[in-house]
Each structure stands twice: as C-alpha cells, then as structure tokens.
MDAnalysis code that builds the backbone (N, CA, C; Angstrom):
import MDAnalysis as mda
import numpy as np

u = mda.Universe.empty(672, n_residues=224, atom_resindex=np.repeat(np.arange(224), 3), trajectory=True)
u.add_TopologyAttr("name", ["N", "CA", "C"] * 224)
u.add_TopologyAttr("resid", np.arange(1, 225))
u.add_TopologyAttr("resname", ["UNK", "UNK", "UNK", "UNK", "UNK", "UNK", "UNK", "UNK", "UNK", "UNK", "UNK", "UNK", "UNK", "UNK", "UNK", "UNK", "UNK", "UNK", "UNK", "UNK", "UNK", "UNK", "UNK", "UNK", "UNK", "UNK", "UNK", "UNK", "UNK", "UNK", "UNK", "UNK", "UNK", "UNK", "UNK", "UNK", "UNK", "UNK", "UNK", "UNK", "UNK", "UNK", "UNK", "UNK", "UNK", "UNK", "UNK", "UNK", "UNK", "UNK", "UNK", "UNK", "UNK", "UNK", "UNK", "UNK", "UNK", "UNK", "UNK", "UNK", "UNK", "UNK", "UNK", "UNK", "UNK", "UNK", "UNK", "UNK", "UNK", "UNK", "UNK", "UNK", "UNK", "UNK", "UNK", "UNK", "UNK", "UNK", "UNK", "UNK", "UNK", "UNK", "UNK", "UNK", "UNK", "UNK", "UNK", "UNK", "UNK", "UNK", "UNK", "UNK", "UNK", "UNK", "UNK", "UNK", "UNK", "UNK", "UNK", "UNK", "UNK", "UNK", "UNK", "UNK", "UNK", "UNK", "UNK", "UNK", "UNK", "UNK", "UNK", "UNK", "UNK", "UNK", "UNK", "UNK", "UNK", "UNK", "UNK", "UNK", "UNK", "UNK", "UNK", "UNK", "UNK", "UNK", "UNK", "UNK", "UNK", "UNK", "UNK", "UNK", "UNK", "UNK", "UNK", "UNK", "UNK", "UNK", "UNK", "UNK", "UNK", "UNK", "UNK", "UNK", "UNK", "UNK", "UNK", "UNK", "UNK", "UNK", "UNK", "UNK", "UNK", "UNK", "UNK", "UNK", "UNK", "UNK", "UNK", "UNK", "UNK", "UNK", "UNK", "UNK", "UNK", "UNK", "UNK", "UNK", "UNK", "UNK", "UNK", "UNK", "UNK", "UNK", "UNK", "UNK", "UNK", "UNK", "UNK", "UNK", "UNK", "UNK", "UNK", "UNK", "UNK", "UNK", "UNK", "UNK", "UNK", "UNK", "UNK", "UNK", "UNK", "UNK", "UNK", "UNK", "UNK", "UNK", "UNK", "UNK", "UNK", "UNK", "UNK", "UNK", "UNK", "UNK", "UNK", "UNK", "UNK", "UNK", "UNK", "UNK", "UNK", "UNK", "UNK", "UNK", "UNK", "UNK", "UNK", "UNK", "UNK", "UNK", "UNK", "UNK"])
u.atoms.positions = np.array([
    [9.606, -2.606, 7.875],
    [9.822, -1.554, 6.882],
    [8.628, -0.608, 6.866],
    [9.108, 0.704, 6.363],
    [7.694, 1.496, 6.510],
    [7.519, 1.662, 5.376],
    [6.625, 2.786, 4.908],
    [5.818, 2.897, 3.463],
    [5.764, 4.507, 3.148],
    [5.731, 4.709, 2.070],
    [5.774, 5.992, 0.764],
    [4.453, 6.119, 0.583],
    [3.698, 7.510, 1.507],
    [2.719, 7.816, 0.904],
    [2.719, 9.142, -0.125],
    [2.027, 8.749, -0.856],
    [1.746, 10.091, -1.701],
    [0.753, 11.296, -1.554],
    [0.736, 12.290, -1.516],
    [-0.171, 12.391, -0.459],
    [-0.925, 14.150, -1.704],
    [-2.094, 13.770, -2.318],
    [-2.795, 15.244, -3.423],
    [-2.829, 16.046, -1.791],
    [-2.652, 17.618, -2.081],
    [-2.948, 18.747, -1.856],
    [-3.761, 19.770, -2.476],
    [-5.095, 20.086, -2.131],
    [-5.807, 21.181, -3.072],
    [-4.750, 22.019, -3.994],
    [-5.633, 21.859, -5.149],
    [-4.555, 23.151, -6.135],
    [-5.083, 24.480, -5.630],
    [-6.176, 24.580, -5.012],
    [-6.699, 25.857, -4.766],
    [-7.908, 25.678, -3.442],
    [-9.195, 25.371, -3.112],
    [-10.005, 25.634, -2.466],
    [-9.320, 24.280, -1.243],
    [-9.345, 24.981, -0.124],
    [-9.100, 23.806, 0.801],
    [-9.780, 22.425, 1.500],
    [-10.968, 23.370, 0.771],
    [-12.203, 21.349, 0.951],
    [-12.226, 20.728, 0.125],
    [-10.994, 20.771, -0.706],
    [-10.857, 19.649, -1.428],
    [-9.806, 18.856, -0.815],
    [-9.430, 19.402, 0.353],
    [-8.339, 18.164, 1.179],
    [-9.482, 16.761, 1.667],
    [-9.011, 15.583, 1.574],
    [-9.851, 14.598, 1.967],
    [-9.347, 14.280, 3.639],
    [-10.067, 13.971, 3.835],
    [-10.341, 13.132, 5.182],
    [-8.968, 12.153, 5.184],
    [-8.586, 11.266, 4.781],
    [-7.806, 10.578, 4.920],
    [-6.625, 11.314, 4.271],
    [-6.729, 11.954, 3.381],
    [-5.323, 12.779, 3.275],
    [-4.416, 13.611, 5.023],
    [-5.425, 13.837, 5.263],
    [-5.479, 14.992, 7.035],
    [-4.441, 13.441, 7.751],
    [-5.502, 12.781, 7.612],
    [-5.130, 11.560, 8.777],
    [-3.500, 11.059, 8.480],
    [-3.541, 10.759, 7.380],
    [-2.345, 10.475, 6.685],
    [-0.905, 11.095, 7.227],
    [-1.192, 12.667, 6.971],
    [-0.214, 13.648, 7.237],
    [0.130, 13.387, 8.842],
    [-0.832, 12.940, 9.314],
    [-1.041, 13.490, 10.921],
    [-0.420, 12.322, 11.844],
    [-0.192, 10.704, 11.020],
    [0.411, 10.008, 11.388],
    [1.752, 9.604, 10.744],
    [1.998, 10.596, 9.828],
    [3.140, 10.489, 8.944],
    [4.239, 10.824, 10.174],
    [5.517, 10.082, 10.123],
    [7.026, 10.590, 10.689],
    [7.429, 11.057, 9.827],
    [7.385, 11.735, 8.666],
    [7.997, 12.729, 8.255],
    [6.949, 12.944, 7.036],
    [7.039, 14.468, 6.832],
    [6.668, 15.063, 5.390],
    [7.378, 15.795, 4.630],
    [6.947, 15.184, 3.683],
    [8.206, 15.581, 2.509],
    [7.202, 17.138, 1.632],
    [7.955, 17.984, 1.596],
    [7.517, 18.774, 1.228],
    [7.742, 20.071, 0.214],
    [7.944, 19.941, -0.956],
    [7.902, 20.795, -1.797],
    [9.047, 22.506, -1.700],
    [7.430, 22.922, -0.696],
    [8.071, 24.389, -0.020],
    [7.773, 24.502, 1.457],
    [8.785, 24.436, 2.086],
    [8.249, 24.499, 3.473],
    [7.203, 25.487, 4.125],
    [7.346, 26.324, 3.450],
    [6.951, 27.889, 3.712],
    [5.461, 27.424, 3.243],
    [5.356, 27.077, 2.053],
    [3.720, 26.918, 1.594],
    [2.856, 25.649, 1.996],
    [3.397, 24.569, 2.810],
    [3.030, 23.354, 2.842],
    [3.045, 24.082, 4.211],
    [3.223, 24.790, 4.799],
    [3.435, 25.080, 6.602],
    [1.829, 25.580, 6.779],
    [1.433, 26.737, 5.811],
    [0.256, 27.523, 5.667],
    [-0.672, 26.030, 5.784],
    [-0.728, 25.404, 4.728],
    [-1.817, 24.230, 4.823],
    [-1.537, 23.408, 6.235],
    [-0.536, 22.758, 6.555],
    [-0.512, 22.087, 7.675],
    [-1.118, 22.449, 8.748],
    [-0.860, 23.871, 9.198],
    [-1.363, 24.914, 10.216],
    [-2.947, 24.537, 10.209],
    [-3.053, 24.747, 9.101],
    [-4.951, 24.723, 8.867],
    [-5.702, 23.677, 9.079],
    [-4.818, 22.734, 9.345],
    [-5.409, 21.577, 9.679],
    [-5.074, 20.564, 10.691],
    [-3.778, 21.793, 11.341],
    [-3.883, 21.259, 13.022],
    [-2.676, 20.458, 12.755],
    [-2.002, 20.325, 11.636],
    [-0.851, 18.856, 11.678],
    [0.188, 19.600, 11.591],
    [1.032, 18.859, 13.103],
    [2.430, 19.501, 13.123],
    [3.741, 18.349, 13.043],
    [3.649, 17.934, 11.916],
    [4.968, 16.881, 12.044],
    [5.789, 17.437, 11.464],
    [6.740, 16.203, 11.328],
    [8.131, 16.757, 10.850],
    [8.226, 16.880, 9.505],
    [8.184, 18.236, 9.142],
    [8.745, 18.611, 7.512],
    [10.185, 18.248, 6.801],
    [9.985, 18.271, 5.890],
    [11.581, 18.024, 5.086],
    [11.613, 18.851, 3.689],
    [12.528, 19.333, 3.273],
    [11.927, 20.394, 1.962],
    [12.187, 18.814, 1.141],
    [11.738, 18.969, -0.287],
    [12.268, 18.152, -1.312],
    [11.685, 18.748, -2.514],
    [12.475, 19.462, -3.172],
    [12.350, 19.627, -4.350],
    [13.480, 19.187, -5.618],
    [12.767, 19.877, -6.792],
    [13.807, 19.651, -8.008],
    [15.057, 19.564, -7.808],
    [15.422, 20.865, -6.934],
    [16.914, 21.306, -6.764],
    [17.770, 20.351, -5.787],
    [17.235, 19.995, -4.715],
    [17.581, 18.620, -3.873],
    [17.299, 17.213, -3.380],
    [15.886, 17.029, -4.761],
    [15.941, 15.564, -4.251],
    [16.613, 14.433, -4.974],
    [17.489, 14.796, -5.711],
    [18.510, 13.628, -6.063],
    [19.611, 13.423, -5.123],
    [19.637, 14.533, -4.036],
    [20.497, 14.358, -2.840],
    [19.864, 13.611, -1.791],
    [18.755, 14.100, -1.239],
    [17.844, 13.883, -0.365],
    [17.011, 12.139, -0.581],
    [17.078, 12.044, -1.512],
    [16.295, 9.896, -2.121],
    [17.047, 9.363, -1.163],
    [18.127, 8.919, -1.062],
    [18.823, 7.966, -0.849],
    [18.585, 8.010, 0.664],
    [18.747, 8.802, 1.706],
    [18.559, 9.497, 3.375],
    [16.896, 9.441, 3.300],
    [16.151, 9.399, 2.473],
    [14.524, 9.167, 2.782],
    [14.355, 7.776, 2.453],
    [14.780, 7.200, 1.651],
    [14.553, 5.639, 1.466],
    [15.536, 4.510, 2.587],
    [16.710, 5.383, 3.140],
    [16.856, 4.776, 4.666],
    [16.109, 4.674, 5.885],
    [15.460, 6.133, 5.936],
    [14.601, 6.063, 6.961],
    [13.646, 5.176, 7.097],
    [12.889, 5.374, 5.483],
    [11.583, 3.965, 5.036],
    [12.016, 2.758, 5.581],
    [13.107, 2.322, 5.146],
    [13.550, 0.952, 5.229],
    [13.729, 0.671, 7.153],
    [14.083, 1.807, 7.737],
    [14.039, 1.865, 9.078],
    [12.522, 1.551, 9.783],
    [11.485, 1.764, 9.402],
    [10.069, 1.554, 9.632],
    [9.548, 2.789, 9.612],
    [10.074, 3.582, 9.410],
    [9.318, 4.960, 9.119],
    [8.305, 5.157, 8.533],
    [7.115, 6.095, 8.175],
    [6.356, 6.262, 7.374],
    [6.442, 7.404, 6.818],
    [6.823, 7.643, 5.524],
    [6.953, 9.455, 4.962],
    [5.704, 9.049, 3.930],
    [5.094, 10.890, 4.249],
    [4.295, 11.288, 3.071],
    [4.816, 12.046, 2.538],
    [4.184, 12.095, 1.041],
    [5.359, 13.201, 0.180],
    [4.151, 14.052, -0.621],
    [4.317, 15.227, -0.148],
    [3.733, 16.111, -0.901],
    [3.881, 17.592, -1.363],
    [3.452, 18.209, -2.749],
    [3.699, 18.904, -3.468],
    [3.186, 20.412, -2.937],
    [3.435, 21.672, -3.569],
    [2.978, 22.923, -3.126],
    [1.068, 22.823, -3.554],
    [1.027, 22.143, -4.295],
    [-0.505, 22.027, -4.867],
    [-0.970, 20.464, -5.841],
    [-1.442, 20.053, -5.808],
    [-1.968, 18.780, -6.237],
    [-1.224, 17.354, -6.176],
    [-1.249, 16.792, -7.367],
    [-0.444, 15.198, -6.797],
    [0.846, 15.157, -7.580],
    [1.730, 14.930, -6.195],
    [3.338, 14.990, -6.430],
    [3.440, 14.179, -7.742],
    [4.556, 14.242, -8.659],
    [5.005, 13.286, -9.603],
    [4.088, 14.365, -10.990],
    [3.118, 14.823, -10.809],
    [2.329, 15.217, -12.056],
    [2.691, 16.662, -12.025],
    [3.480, 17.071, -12.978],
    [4.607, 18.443, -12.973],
    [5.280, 18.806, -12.138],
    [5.363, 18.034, -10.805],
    [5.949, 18.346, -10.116],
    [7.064, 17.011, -9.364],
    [7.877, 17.649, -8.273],
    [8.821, 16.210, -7.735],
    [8.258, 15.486, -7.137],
    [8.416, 14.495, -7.056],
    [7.691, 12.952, -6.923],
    [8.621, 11.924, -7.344],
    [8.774, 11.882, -8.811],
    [8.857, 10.356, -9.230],
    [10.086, 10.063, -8.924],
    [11.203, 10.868, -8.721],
    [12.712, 10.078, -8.139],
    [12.873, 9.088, -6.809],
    [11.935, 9.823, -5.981],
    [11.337, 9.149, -4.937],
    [10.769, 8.026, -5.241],
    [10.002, 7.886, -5.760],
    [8.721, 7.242, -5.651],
    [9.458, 5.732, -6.597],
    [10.464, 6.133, -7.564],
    [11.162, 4.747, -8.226],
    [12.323, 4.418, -7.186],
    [12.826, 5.015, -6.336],
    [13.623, 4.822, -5.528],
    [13.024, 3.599, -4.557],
    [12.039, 3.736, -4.002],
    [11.479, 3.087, -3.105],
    [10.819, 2.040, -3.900],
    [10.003, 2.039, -5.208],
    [9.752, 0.575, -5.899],
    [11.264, 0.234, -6.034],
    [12.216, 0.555, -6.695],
    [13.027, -0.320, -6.608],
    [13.560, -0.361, -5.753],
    [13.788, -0.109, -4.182],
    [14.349, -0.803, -2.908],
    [13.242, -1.840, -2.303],
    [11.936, -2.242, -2.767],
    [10.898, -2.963, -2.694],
    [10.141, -2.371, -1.548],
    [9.706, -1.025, -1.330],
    [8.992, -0.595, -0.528],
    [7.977, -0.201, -1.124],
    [6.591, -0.470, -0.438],
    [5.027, -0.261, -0.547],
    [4.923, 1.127, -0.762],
    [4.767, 1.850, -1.934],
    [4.105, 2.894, -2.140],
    [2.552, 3.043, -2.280],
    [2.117, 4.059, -1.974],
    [0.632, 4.418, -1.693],
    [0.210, 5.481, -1.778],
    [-0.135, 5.468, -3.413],
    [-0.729, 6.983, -3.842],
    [-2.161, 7.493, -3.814],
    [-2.730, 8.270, -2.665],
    [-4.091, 8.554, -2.133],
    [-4.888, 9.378, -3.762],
    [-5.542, 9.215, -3.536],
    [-6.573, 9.864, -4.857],
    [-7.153, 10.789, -4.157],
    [-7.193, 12.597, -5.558],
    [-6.951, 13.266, -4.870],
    [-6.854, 14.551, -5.776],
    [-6.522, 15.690, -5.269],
    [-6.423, 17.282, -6.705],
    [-5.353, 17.070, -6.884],
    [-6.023, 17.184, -8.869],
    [-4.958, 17.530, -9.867],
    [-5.378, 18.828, -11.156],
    [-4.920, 19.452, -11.016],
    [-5.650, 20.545, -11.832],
    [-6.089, 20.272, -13.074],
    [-6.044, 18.996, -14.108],
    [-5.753, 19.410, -15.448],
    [-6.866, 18.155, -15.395],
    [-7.538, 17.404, -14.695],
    [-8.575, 16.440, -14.250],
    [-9.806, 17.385, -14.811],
    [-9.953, 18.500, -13.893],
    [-11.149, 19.370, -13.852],
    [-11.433, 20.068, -15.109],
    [-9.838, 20.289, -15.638],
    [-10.097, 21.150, -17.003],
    [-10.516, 20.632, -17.877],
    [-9.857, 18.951, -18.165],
    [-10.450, 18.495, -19.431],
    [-11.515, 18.514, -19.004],
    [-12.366, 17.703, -18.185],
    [-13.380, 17.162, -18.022],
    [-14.893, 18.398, -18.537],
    [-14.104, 19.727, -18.053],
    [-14.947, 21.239, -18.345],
    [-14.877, 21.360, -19.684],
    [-13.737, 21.356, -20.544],
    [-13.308, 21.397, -21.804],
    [-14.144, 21.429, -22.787],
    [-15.606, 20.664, -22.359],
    [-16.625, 20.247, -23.598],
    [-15.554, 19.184, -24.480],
    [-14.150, 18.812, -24.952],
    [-13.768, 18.290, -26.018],
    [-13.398, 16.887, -26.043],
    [-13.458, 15.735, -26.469],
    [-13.171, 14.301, -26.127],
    [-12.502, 14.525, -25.147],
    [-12.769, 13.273, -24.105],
    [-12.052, 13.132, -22.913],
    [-11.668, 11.608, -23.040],
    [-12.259, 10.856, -23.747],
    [-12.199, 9.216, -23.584],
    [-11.045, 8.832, -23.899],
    [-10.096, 9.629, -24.630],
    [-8.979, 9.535, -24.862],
    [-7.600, 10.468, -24.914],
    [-6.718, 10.924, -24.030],
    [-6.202, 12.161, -24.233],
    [-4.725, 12.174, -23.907],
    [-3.958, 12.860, -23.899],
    [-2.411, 12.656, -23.973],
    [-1.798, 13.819, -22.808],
    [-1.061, 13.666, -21.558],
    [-0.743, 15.035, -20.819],
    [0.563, 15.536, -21.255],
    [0.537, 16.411, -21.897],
    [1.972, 16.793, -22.145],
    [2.165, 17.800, -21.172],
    [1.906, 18.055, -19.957],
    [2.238, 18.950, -18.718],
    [2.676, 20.247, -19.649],
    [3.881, 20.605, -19.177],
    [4.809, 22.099, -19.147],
    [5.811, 21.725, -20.657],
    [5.678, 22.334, -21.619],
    [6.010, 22.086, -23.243],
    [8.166, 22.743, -22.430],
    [8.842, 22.113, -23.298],
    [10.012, 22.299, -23.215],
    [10.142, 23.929, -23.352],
    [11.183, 24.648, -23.238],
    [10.649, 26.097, -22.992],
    [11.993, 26.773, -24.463],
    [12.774, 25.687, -24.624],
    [13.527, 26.073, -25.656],
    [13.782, 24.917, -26.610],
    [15.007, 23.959, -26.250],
    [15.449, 23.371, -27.249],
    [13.913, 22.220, -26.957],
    [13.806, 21.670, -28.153],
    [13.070, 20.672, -28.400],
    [11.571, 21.004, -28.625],
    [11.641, 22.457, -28.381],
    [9.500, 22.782, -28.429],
    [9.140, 22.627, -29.627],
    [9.864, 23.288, -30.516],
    [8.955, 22.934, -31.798],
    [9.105, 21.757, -32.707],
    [10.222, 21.068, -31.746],
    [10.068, 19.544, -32.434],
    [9.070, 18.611, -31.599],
    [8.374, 18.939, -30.514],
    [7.565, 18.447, -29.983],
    [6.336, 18.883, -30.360],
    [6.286, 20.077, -30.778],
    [4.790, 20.678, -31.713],
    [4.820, 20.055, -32.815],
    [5.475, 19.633, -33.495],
    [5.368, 19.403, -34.932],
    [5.230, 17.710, -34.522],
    [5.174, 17.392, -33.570],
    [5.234, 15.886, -33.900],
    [3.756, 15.667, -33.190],
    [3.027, 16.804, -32.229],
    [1.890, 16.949, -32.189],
    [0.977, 17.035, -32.806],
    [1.138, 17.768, -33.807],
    [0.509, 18.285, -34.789],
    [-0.472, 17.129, -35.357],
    [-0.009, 15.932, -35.490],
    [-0.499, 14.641, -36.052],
    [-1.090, 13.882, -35.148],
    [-1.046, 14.768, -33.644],
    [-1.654, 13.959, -32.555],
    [-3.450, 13.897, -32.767],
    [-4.099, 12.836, -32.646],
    [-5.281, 12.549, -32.623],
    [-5.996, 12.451, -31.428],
    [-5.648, 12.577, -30.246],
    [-6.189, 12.367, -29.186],
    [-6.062, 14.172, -28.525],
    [-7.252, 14.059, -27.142],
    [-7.189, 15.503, -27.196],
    [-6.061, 16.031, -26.247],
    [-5.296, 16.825, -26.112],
    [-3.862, 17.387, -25.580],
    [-4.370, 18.021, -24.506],
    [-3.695, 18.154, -23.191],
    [-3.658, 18.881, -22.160],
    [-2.081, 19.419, -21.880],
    [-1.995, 20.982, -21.510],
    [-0.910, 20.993, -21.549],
    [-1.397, 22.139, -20.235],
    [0.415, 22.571, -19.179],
    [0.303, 23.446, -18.484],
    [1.343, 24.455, -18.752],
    [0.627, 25.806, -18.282],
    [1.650, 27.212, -18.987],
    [1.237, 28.348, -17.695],
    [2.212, 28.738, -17.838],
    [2.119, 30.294, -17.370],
    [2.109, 31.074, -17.742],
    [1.050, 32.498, -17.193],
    [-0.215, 33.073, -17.826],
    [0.760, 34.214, -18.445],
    [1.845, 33.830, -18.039],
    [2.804, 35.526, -19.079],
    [3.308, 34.905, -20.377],
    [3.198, 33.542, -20.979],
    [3.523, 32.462, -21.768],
    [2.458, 32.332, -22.379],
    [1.067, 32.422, -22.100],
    [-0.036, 31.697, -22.806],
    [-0.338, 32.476, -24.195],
    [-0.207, 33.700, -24.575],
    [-0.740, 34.043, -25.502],
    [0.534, 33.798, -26.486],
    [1.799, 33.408, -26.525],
    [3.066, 33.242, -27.111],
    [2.278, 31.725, -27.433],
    [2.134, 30.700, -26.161],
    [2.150, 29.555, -26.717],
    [0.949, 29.138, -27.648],
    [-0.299, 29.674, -27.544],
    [-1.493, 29.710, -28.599],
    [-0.818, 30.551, -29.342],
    [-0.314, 30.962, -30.354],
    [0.311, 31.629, -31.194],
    [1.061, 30.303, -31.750],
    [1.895, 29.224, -30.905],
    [2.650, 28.787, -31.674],
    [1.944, 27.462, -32.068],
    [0.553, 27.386, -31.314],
    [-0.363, 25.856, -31.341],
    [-1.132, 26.437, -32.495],
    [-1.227, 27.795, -32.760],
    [-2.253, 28.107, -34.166],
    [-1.322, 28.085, -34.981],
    [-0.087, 27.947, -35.086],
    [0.626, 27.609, -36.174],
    [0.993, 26.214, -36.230],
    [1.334, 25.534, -35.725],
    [1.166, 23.757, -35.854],
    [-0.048, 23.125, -36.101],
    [-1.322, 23.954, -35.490],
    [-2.010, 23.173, -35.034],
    [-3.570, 23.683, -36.457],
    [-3.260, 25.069, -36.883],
    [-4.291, 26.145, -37.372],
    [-5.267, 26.428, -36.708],
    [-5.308, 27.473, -37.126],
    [-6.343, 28.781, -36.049],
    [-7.389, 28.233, -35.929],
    [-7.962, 27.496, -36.742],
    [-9.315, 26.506, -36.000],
    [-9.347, 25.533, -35.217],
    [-8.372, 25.464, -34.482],
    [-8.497, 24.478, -33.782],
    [-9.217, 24.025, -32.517],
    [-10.240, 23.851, -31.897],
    [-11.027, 23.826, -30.713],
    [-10.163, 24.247, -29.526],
    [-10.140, 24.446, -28.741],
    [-8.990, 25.142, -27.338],
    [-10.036, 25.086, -26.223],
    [-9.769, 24.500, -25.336],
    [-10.298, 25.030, -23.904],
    [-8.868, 25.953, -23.072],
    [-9.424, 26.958, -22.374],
    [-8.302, 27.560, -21.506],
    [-8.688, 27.817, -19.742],
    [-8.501, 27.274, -18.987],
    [-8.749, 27.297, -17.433],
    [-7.924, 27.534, -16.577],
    [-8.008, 28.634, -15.848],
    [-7.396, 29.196, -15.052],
    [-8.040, 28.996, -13.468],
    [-7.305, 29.127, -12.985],
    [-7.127, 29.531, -10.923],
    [-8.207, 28.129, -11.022],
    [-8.209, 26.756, -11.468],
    [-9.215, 25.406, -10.655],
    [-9.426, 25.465, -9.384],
    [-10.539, 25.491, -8.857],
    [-11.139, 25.699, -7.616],
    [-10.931, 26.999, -6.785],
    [-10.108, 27.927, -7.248],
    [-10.385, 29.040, -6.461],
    [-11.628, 30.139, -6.956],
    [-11.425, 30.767, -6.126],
    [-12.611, 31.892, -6.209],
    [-12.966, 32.153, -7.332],
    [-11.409, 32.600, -8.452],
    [-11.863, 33.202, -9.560],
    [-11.654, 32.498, -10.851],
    [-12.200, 31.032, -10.453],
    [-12.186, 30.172, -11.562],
    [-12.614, 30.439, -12.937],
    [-12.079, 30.156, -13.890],
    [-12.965, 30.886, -14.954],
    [-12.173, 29.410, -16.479],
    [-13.095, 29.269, -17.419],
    [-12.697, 28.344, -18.594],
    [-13.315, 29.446, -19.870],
    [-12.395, 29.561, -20.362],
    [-13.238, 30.368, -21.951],
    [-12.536, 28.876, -22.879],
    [-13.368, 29.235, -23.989],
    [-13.478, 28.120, -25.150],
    [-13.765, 28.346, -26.591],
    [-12.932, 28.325, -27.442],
    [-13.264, 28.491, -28.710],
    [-12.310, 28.201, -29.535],
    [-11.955, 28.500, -31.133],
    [-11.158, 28.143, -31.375],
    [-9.786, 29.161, -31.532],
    [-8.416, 28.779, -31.676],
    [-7.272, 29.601, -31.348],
    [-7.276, 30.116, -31.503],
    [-7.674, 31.095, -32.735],
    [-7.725, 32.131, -33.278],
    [-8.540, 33.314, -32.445],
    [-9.506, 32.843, -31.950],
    [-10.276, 33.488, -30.766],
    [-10.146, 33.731, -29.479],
    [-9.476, 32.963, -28.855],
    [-9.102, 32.391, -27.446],
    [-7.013, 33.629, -27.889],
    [-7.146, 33.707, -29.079],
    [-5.411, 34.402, -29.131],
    [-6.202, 35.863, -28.987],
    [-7.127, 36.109, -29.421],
    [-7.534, 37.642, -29.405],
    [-8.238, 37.860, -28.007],
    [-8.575, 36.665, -27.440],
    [-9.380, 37.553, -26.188],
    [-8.272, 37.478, -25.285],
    [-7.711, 36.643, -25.121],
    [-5.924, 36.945, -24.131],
    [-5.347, 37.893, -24.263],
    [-5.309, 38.396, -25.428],
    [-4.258, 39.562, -25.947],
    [-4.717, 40.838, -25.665],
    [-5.725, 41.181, -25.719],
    [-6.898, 42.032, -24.929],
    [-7.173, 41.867, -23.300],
    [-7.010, 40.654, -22.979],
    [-7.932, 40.360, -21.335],
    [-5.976, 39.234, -21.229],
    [-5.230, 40.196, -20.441],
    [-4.420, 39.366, -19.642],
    [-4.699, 38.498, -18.791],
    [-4.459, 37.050, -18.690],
    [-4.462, 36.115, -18.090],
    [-3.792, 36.222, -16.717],
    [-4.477, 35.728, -15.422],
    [-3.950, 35.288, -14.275],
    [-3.579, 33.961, -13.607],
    [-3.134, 33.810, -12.992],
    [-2.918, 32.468, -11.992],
    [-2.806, 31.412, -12.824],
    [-2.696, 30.069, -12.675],
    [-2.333, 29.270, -13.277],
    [-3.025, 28.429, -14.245],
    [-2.683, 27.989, -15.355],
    [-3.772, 27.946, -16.952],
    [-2.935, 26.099, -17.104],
    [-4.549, 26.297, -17.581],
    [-4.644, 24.764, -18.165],
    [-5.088, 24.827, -19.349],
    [-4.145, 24.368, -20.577],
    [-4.972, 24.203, -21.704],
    [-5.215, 23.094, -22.542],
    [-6.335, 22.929, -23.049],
    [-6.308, 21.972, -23.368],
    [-7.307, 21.777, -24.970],
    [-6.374, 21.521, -25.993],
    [-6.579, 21.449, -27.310],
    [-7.565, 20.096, -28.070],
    [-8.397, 20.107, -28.909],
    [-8.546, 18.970, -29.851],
    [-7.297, 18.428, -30.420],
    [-7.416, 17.187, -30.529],
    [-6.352, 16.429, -31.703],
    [-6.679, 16.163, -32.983],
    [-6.255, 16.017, -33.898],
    [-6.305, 16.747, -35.503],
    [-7.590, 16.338, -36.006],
    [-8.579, 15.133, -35.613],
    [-9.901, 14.476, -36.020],
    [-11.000, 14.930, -35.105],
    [-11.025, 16.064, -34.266],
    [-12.059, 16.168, -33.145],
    [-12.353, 17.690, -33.439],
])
C-alpha cells in the first residue's frame, strides 16, 4: 500500500519551501493539486515534473474515492494547496479522512501556514487561541459572532481585503471598539505589513488606507 502525503507550500516567499517538502514532491506518483495553473509556477521552480491532478472544493468529493484506489495500489500521492497546509481553509480533509478510514498512513510534513506568523506577531496571548479561519459569509455569521463574543481565548480569523473593514465593523459591535486587533497582510511577501490597535482604530486606518492581498486577523478574547 502506498501513503498520503501532505505536503505546506509557501503562502508567499519561496524559501520557505523545505528541503524535504522538494524531495517529497519529486518522488511523489502523483500530486494533488489545488490549481494546476498555480502549483505548475512553483513546481517549475523547483525542477519537479510529476504527475499533477487538480483537486479542489468543486471536485474532490468525486475525485477521493479514484485517489484512495491508487494509494491502496502502492502509489504515493502528495496533496497540496495553492499556498500553505492543505486541510487549513483549504481542501484537504475529505481526502485525508478517506484514507484514515481505508487504513492508509498519512503524513503531514510541517510547514507554511499564514495565521502561525500572525498570531505569533500579534503581540496578544498566544498560549491559548481558537482558529475560526473564513467567518460564514451569510446565514449563521452573526450567530457565530455573538457566541464569540464570550470567547476568552485569543481569535484568529481569515478575510478578504474588500471584506475587512465590513468585518471589523461587525467585531466592534460584538466585540466593542476597544478591543485589541492585530491585522496582517501579504505573510512573507515583500510587502508584509501587521498594524495593531484597538477596532476602533484599525476601522479608521482601513477605511482611509485600503487593504491588499491576503489578511489575517486576529482579535483578544473578552479577558485579554
């Protein structure tokens, strides 16, 4: 039988690919891949030409069942995302329970995840914290804010930068305008940048200074 690797991809600067991630890809029989088009750019760059497979949202509840045959055939697939580690906002985990429950060895390499770097920059408790990734975008958001609201540990959440000054708007109303906020954009690229203060502040300098590329935010919980 073969094995399910998981395989982080830089969210942004490309020396954050590891050494054994390269190797990985390079002896993989197949890669599972997100976007072909954007996983092709990285592959190129690092000399690895195997066999791609798309797998995303839209087709991997089709696609599990034809990748966990191959596994079981002795194959080895790596599975990886347009940017950091599959399963964490992105497709991964249908896979990845597919193959624990057909009893195949999964093997998730350590590795970039964007929202790692942010808390850790954040200045705000880290010893304890909750990922609520990408907030529901309609039904259920503000029953998930309001049940936040009472959260004590510190929150990480991910948004897009035409969304962010809507969603601090709706965290200074669950949450009140004092609330501590870290906000981090583009992790590891060029134009990395974290501002910090509380909502009320962080809502006026957005609203003024439009946000780019992709934002990490990440809030105090109601005692911090």
């Amino acid at each position: 039988m073969g094995k399910l690797y998981v395989v982080p991809t830089p969210v942004g600067n490309l020396e954050d690919m590891t050494f054994r991630a390269i190797r990985i890809l390079k002896e993989a029989d197949l890669i599972l891949a997100e976007d072909t088009r954007t996983s092709g750019i990285l592959l190129k760059h690092f000399e690895i030409k195997n066999a791609m497979q798309s797998h995303h949202k839209f087709n991997e509840h089709k696609t599990v069942e034809s990748v966990v045959c191959r596994i079981k055939a002795g194959e080895t697939v790596a599975l990886i995302s347009d940017a950091g580690t599959p399963g964490i906002s992105d497709p991964g985990f249908l896979v990845v329970r597919e193959c624990v429950r057909n009893g195949i060895e999964v093997q998730c390499l350590p590795g970039a995840t964007a929202f790692v770097p942010a808390l850790v920059a954040s200045g705000l408790p880290n010893e304890k914290f909750c990922f609520e990734g990408f907030l529901p975008q309609k039904k259920g958001r503000m029953t998930r804010l309001k049940m936040l609201s009472e959260e004590r540990r510190t929150m990480v959440f991910y948004e897009s930068p035409h969304r962010l000054v809507k969603t601090l708007m709706q965290f200074a109303e669950h949450f009140g305008t004092d609330r501590q906020v870290s906000v981090s954009r583009e992790i590891s690229k060029v134009h990395e940048e974290t501002t910090r203060g509380t909502l009320s502040e962080l809502i006026e300098h957005f609203t003024t200074s439009a946000p780019r590329g992709e934002i990490v935010i990440v809030i105090a919980g109601i005692d911090n």
